[in-house]
DSSP file (Angstrom, degrees, kcal/mol; ACC not computed):
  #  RESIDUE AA STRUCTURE BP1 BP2  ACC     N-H-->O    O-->H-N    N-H-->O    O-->H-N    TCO  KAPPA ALPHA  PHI   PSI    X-CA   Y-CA   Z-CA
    1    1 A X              0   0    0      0, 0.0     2,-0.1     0, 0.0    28,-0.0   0.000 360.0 360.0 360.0 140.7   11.7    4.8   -9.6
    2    2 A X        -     0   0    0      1,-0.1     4,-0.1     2,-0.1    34,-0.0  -0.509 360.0-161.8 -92.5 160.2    8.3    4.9   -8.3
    3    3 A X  S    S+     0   0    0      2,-0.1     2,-0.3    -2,-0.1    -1,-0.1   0.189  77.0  84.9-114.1   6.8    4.9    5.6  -10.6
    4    4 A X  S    S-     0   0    0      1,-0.1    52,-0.2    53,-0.1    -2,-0.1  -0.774  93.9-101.1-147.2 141.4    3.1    6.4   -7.2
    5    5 A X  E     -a   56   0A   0     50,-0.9    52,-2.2    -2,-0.3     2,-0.4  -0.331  45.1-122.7 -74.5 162.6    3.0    9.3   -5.3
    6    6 A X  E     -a   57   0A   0     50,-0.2     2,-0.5    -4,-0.1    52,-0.3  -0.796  25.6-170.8-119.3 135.9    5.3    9.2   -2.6
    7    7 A X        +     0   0    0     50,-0.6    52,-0.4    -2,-0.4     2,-0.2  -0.964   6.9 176.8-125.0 153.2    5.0    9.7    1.5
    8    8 A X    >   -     0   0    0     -2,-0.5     3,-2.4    50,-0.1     2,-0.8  -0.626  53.1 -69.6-131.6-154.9    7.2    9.9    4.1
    9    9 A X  T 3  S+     0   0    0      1,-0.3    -2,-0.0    -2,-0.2    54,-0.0   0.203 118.4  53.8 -93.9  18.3    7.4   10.4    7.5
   10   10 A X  T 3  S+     0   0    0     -2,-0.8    -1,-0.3     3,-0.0     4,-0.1   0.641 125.1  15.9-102.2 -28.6    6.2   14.2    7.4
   11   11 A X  S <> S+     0   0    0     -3,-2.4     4,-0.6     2,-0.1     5,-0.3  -0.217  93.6  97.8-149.9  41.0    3.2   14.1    5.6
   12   12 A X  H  > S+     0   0    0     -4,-0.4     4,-0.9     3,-0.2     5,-0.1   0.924  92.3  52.3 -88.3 -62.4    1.9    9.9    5.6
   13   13 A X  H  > S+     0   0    0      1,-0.3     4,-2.1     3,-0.2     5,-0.2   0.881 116.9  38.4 -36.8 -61.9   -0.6   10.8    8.8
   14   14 A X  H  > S+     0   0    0      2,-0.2     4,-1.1     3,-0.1    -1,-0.3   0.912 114.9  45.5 -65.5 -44.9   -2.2   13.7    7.1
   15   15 A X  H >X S+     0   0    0     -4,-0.6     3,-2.4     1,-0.2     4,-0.6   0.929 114.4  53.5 -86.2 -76.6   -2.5   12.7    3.7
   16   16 A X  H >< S+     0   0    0     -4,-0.9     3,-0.6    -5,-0.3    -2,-0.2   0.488 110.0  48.4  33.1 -85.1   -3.9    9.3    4.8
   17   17 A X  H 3< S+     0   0    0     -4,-2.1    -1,-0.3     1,-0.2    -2,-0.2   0.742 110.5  44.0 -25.5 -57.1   -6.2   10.8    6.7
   18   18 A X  H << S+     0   0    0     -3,-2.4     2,-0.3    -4,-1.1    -1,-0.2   0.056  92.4 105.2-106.9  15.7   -7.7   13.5    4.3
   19   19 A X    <<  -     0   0    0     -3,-0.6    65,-0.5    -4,-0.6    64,-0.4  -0.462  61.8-148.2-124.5 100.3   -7.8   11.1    1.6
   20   20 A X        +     0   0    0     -2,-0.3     2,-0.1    63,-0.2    -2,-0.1  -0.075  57.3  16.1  -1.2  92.1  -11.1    9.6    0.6
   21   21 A X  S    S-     0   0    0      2,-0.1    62,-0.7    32,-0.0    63,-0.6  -0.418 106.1 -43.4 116.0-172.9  -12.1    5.6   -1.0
   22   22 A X  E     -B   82   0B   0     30,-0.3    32,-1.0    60,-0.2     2,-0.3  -0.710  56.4-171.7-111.4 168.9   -9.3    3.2   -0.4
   23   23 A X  E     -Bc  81  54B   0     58,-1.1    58,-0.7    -2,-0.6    32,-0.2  -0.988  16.6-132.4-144.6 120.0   -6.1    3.3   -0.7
   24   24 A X  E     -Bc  80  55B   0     30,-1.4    32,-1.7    -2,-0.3     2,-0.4  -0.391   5.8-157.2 -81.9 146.4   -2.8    1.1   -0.7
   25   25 A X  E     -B   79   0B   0     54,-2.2    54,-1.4    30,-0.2    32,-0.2  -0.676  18.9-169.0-113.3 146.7    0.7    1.8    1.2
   26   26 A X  E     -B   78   0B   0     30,-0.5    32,-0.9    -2,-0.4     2,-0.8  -0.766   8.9-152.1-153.9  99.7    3.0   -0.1   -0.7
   27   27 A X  E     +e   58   0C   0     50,-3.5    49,-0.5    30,-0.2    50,-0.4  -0.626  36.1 147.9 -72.1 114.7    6.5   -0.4    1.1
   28   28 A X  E     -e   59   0C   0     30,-1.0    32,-1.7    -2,-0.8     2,-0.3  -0.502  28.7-158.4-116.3 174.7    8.9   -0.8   -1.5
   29   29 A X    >   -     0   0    0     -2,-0.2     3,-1.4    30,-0.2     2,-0.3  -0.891  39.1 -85.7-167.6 162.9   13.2    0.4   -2.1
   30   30 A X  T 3  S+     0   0    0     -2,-0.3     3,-0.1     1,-0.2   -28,-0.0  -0.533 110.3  33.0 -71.5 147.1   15.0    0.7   -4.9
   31   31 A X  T 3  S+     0   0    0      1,-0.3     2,-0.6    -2,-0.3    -1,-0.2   0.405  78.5 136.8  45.0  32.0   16.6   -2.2   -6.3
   32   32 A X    <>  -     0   0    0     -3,-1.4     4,-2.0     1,-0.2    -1,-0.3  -0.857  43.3-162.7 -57.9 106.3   13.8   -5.0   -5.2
   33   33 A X  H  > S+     0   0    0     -2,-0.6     4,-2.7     2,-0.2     3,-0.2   0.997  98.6  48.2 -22.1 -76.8   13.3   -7.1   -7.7
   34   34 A X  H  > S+     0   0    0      1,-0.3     4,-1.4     2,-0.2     5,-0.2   0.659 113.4  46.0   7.8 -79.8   10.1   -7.6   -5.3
   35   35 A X  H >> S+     0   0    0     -6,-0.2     4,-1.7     2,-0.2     3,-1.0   0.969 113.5  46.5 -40.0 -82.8    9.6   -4.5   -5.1
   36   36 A X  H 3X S+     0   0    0     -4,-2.0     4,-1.1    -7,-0.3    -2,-0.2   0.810 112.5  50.5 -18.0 -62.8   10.0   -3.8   -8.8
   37   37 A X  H 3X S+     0   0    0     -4,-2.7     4,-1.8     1,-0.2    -1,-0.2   0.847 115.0  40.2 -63.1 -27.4    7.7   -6.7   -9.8
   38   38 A X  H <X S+     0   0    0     -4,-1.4     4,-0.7    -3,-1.0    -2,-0.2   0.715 102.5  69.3 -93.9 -14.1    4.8   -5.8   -7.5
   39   39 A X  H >X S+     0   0    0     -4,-1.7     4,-3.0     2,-0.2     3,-0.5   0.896 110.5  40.5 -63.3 -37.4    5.4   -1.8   -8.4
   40   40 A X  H 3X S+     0   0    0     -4,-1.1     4,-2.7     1,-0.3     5,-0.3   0.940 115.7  46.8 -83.9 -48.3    4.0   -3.2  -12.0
   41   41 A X  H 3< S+     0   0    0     -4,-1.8     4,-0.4     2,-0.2    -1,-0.3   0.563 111.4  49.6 -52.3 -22.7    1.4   -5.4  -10.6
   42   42 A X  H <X S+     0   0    0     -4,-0.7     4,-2.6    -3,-0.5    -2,-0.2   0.835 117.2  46.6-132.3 -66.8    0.3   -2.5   -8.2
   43   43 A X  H  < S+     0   0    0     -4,-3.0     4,-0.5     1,-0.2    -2,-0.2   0.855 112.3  45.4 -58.2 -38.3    0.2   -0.1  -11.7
   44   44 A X  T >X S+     0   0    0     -4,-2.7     4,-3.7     1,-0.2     3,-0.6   0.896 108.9  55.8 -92.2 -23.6   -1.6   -2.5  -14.0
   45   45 A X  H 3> S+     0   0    0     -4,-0.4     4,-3.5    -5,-0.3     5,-0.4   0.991 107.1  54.3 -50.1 -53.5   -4.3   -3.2  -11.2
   46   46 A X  H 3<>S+     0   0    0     -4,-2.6     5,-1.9     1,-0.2     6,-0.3   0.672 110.8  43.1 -40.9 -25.1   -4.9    0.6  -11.1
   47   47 A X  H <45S+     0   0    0     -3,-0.6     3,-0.4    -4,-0.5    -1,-0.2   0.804 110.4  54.8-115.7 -40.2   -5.5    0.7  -14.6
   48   48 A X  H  <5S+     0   0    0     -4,-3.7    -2,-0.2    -5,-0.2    -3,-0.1   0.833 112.5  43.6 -49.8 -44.2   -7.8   -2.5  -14.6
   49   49 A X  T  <5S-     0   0    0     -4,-3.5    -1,-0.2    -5,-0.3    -2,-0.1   0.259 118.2-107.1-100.8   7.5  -10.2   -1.0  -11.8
   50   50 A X  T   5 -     0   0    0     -5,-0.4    -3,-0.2    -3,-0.4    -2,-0.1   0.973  68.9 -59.2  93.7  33.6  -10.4    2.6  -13.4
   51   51 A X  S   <S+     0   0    0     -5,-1.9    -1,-0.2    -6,-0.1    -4,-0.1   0.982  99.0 149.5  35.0  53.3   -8.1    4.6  -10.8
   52   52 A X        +     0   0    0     -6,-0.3   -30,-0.3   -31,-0.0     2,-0.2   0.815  63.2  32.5 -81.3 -13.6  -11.0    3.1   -8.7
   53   53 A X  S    S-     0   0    0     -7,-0.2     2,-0.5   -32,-0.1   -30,-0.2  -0.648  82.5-125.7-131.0 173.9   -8.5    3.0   -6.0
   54   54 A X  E     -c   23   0B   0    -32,-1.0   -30,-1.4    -2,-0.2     2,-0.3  -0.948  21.5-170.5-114.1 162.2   -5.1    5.3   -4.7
   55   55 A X  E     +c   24   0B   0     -2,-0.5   -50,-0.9   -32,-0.2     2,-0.5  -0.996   8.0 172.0-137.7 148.5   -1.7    4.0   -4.0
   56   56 A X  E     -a    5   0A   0    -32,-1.7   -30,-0.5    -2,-0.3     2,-0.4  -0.999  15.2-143.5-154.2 156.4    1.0    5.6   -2.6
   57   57 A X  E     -a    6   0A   0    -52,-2.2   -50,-0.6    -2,-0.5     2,-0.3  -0.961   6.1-138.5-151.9 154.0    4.1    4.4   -1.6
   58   58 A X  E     -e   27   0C   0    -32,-0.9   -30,-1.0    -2,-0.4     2,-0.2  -0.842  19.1-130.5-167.1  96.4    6.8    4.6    0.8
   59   59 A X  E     -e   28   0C   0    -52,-0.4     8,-0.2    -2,-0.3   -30,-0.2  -0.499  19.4-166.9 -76.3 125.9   10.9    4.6    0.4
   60   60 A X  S    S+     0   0    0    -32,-1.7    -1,-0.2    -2,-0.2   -31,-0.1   0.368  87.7  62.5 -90.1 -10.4   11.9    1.8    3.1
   61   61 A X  S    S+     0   0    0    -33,-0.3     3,-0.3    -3,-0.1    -1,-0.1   0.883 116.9  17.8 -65.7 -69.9   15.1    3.3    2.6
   62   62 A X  S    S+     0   0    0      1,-0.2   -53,-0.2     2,-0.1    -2,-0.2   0.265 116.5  64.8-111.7  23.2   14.6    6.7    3.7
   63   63 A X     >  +     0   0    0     -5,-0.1     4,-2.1    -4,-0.1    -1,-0.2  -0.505  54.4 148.6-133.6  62.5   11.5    6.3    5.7
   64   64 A X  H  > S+     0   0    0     -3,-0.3     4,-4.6     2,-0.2    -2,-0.1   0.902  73.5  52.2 -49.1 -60.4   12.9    4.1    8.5
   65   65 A X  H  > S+     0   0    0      1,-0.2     4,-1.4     2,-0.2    -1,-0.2   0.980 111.6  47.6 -46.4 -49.7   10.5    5.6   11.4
   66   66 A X  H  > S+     0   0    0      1,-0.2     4,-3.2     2,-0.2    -1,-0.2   0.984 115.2  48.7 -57.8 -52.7    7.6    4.8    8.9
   67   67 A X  H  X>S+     0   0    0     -4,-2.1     5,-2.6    -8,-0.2     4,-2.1   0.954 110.1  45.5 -27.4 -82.1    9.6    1.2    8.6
   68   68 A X  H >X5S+     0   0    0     -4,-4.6     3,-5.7     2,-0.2     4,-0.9   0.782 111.8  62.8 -58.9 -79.7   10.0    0.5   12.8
   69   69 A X  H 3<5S+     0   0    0     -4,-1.4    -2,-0.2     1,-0.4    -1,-0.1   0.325 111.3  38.0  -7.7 -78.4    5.7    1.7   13.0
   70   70 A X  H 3<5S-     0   0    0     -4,-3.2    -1,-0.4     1,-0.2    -2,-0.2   0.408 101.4-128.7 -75.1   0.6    4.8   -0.9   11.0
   71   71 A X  H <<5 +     0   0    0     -3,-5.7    -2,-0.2    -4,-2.1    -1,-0.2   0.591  45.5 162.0 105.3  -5.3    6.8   -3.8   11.9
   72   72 A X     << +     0   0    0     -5,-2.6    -1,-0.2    -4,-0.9     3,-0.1  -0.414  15.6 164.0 -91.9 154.1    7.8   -4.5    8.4
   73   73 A X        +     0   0    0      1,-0.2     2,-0.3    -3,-0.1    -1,-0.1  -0.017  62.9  49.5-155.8  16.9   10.7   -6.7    8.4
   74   74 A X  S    S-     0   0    0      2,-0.1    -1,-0.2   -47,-0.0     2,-0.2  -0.862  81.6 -92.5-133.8 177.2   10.2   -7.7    4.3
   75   75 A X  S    S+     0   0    0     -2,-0.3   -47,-0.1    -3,-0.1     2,-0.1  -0.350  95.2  24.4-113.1 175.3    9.8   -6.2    1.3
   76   76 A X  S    S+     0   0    0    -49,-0.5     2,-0.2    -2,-0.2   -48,-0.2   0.946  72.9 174.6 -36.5 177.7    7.4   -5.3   -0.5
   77   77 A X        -     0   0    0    -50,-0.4   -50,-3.5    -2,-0.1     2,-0.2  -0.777  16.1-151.7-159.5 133.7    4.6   -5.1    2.6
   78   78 A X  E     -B   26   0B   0     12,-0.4    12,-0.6   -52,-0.2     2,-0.4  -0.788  13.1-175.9 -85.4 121.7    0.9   -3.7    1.6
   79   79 A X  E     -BD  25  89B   0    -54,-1.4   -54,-2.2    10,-0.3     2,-0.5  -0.998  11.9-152.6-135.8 142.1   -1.5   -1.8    3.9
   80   80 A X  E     -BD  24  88B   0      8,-2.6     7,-2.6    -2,-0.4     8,-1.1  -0.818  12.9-178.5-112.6 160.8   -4.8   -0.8    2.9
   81   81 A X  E     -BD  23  86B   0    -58,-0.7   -58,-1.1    -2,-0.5     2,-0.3  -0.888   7.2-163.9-131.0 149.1   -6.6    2.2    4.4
   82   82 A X  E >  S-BD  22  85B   0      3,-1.9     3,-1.6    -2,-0.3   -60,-0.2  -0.896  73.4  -4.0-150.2 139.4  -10.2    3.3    3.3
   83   83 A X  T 3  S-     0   0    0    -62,-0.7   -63,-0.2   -64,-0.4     3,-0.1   0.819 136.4 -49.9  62.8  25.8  -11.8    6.8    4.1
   84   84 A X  T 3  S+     0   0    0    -63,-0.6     2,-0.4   -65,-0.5    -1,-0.2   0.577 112.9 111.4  96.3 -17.0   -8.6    7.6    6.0
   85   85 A X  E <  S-D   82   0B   0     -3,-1.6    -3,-1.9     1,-0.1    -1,-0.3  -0.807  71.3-111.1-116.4 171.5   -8.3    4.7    8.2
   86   86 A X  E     +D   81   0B   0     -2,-0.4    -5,-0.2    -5,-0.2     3,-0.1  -0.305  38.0 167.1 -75.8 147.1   -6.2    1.8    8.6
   87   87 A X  E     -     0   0B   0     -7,-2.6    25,-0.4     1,-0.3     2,-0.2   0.732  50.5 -55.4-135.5 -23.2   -8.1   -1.3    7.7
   88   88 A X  E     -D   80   0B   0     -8,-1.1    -8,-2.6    23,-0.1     2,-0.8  -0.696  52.0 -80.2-179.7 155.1   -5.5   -4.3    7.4
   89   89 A X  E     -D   79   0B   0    -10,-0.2     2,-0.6    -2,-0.2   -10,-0.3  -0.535  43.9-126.6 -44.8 103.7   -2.4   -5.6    5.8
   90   90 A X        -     0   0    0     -2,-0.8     2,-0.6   -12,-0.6   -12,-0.4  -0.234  26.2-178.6 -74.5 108.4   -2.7   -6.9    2.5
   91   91 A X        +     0   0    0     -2,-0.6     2,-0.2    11,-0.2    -1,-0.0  -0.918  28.6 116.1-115.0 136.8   -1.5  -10.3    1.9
   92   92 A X        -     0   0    0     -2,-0.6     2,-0.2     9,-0.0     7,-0.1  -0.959  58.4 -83.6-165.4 168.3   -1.8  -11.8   -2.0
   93   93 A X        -     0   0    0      5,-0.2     2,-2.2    -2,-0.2    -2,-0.0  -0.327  51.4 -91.0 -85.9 175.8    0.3  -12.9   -4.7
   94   94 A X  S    S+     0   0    0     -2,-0.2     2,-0.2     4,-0.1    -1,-0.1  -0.371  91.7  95.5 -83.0  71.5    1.7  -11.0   -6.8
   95   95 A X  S  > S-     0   0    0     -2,-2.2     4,-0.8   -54,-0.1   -54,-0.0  -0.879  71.2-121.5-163.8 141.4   -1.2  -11.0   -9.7
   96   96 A X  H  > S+     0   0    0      2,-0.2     4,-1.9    -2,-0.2    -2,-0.0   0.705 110.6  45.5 -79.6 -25.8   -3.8   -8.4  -10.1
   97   97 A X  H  > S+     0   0    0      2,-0.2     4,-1.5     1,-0.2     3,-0.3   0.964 115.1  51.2 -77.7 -58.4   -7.0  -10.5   -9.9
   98   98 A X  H  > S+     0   0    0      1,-0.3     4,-0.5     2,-0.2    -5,-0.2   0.659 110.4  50.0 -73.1   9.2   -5.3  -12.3   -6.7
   99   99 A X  H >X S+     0   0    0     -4,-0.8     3,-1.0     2,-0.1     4,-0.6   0.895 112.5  46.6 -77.1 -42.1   -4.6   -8.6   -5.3
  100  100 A X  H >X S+     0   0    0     -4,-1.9     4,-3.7    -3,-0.3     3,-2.8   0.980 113.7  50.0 -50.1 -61.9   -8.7   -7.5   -6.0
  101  101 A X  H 3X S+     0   0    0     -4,-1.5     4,-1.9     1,-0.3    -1,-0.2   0.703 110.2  50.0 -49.2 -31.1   -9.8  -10.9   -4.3
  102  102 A X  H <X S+     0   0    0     -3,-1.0     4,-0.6    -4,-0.5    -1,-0.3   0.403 116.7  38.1-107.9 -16.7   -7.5  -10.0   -1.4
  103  103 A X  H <X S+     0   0    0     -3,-2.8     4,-6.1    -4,-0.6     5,-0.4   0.611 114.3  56.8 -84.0 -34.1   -9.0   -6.3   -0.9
  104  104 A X  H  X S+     0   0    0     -4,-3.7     4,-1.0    -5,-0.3    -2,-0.2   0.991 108.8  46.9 -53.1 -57.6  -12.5   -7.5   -1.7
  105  105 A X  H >X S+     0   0    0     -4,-1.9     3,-3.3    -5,-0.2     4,-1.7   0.984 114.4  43.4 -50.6 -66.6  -12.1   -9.9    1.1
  106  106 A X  H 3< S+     0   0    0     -4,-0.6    -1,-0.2     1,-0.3    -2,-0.2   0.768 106.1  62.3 -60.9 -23.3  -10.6   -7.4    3.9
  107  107 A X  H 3< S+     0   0    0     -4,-6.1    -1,-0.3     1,-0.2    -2,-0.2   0.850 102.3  51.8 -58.8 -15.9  -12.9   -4.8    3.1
  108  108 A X  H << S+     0   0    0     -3,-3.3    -2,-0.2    -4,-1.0    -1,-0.2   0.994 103.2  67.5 -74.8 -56.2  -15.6   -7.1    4.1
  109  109 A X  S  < S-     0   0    0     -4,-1.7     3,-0.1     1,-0.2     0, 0.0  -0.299 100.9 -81.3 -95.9 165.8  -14.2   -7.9    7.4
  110  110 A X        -     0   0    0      1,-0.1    -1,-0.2   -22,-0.0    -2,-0.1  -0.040  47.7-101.7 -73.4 150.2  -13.9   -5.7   10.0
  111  111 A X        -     0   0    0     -4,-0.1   -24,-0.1    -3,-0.1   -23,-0.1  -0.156  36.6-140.7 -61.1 136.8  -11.1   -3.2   10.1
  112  112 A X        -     0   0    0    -25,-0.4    -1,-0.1     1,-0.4   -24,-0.1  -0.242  29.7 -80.6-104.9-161.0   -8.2   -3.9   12.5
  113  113 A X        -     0   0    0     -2,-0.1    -1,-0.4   -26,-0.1     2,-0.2  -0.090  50.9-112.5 -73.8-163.5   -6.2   -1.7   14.7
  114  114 A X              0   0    0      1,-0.1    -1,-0.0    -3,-0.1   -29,-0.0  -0.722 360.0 360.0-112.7 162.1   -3.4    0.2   12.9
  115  115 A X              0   0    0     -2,-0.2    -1,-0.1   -45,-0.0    -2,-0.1   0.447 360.0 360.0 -73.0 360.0    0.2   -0.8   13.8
């Protein structure tokens, strides 16, 4: 069960959009281990950086369309957004420091296209 507020494929564009600082897509389903493990990793990072950041996340189950957009073809898969746009995929292990280092970096470089 997810601690993150949830979008799908009615309302991801908009709220996206209209939400402010950055923010992580975390494609997840239920009964990932993956999933599971990085859902905790995902929480305690949040709580480490102050809610400095949002996350919201994404049933890969019942948000297929959202699924074929992006390409994703594992589990979990991370996109980070800031100020409402897409800004990259986030690849890190599964560790809170090596998640920061791994936003820290992509904020720096410039933002790619969106899938």
């Amino acid at each position: 069960m997810s601690t993150f507020p949830i979008l799908d494929q009615f309302n991801f564009h908009h709220t996206l959009e209209s939400t402010r600082g950055v923010v992580i897509v975390f494609f997840a389903r239920e009964g990932c281990g993956s999933c599971r493990h990085w859902r905790g990793v995902l929480a305690d990072y949040r709580v480490q950086r102050a809610h400095a950041l949002q996350i919201f996340e994404v049933d890969a189950v019942r948000d297929s369309a959202l699924i074929r957009e992006f390409g994703v073809y594992h589990l979990p898969a991370l996109y980070l957004y800031r100020d409402g746009h897409f800004h990259a995929e986030l690849r890190a292990e599964a560790h809170p420091a090596k998640l920061h280092a791994a936003i820290e970096t992509q904020l720096i470089a410039p933002a790619e296209e969106a899938p």
